[in-house]
C-alpha positions as CSV (number, residue, x, y, z in Angstrom):
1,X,5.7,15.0,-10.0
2,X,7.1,14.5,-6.7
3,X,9.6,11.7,-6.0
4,X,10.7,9.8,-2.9
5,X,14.1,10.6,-2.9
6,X,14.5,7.6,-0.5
7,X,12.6,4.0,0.1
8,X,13.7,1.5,2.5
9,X,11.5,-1.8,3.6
10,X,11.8,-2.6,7.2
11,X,11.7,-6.1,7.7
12,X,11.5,-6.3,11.4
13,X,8.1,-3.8,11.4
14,X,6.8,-4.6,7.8
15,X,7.0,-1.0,6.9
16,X,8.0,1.1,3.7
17,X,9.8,3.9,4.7
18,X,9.7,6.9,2.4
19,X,10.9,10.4,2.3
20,X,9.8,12.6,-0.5
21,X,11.0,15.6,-2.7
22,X,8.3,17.8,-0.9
23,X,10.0,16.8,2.9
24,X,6.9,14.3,3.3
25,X,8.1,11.7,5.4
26,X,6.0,8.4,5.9
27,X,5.9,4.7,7.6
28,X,3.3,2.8,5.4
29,X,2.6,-1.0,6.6
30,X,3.2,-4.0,4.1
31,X,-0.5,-4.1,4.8
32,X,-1.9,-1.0,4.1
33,X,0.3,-0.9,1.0
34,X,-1.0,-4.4,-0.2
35,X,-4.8,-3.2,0.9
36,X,-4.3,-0.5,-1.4
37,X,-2.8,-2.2,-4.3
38,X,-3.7,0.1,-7.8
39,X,-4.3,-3.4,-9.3
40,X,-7.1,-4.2,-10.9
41,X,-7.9,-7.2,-8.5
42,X,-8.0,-4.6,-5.8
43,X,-9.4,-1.4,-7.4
44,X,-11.8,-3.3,-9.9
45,X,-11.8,-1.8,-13.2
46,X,-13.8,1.1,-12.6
47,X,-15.8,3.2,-9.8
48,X,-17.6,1.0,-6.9
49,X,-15.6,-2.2,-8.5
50,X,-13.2,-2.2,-5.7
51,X,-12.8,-5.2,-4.1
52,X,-12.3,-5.2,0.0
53,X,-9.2,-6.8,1.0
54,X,-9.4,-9.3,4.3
55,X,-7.2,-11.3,5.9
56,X,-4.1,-9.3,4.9
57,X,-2.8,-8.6,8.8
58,X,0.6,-10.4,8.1
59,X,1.2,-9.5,4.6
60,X,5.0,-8.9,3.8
61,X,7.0,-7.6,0.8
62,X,9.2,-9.8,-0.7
63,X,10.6,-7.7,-3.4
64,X,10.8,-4.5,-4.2
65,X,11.4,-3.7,-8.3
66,X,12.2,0.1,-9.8
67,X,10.0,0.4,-12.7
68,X,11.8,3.3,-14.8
69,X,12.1,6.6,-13.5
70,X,8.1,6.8,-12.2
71,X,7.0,3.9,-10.1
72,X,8.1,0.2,-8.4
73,X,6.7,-2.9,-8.6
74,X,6.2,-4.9,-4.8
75,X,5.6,-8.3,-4.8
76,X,3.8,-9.2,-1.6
77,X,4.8,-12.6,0.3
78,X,0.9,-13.4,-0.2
79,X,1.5,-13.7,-4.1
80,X,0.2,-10.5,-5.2
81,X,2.7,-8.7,-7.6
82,X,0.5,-6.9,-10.2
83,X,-0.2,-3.0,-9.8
84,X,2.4,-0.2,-9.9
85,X,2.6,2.2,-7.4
86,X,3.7,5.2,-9.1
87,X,5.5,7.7,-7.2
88,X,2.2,10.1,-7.3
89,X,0.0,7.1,-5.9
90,X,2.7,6.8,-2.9
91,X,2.6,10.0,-2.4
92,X,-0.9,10.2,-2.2
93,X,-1.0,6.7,0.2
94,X,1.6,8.3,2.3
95,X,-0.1,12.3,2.6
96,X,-3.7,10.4,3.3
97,X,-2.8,7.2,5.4
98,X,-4.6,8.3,8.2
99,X,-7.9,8.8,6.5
100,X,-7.7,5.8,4.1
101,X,-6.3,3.9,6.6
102,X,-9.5,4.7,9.0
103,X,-12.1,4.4,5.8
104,X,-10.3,1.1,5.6
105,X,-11.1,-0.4,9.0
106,X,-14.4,1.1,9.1
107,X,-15.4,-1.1,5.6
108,X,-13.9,-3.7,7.2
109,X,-16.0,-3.9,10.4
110,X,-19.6,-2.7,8.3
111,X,-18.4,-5.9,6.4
112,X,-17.9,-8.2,10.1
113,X,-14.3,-8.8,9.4
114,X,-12.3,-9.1,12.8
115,X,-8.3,-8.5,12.3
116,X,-6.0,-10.2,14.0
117,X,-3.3,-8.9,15.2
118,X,-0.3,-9.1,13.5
């Protein structure tokens, strides 16, 4: 298992900074992180269940809770605080943000969603 071995929020960008174990180094946004959520609301409860997130532009994290020695817990400024992002699924998020981040937009304009600018 690799570990971040640091995570910081940014306030001022909404951004989770992480460094990992491995030298990975990444910048994920509140709202990729919240689009991404490994809760069921988000990820359904099995395969094609997932449910796409909208309107999520100026999501922030309001708290930021260790869970043991294997994930956190981030409770979004939206409400959202279920799901645990273990340090594999960061790690994962953060080596693949370009490409989920890209599938992401590209459901979300087959779907007509327009996003605002933060």
């Amino acid at each position: 298992m690799i570990r971040p071995t640091e995570i910081r929020y940014i306030k001022k960008t909404n951004t989770l900074s992480l460094t990992f174990e491995d030298g990975l180094n990444a910048d994920l946004t509140s709202e990729y992180l919240r689009c991404f959520s490994p809760s069921a609301e988000v990820k359904g409860h099995g395969p094609g269940q997932e449910v796409l997130q909208k309107g999520k532009e100026n999501v922030g994290i309001d708290q930021i809770e260790p869970i043991g020695n294997y994930a956190v817990k981030i409770v979004f400024d939206d409400g959202h605080n279920t799901g645990l992002y273990s340090w594999e699924y960061l790690h994962e998020l953060a080596k693949n943000y370009k490409e989920y981040w890209h599938d992401y937009l590209e459901k979300l304009n087959n779907d007509g969603y327009v996003r605002t600018k933060p």
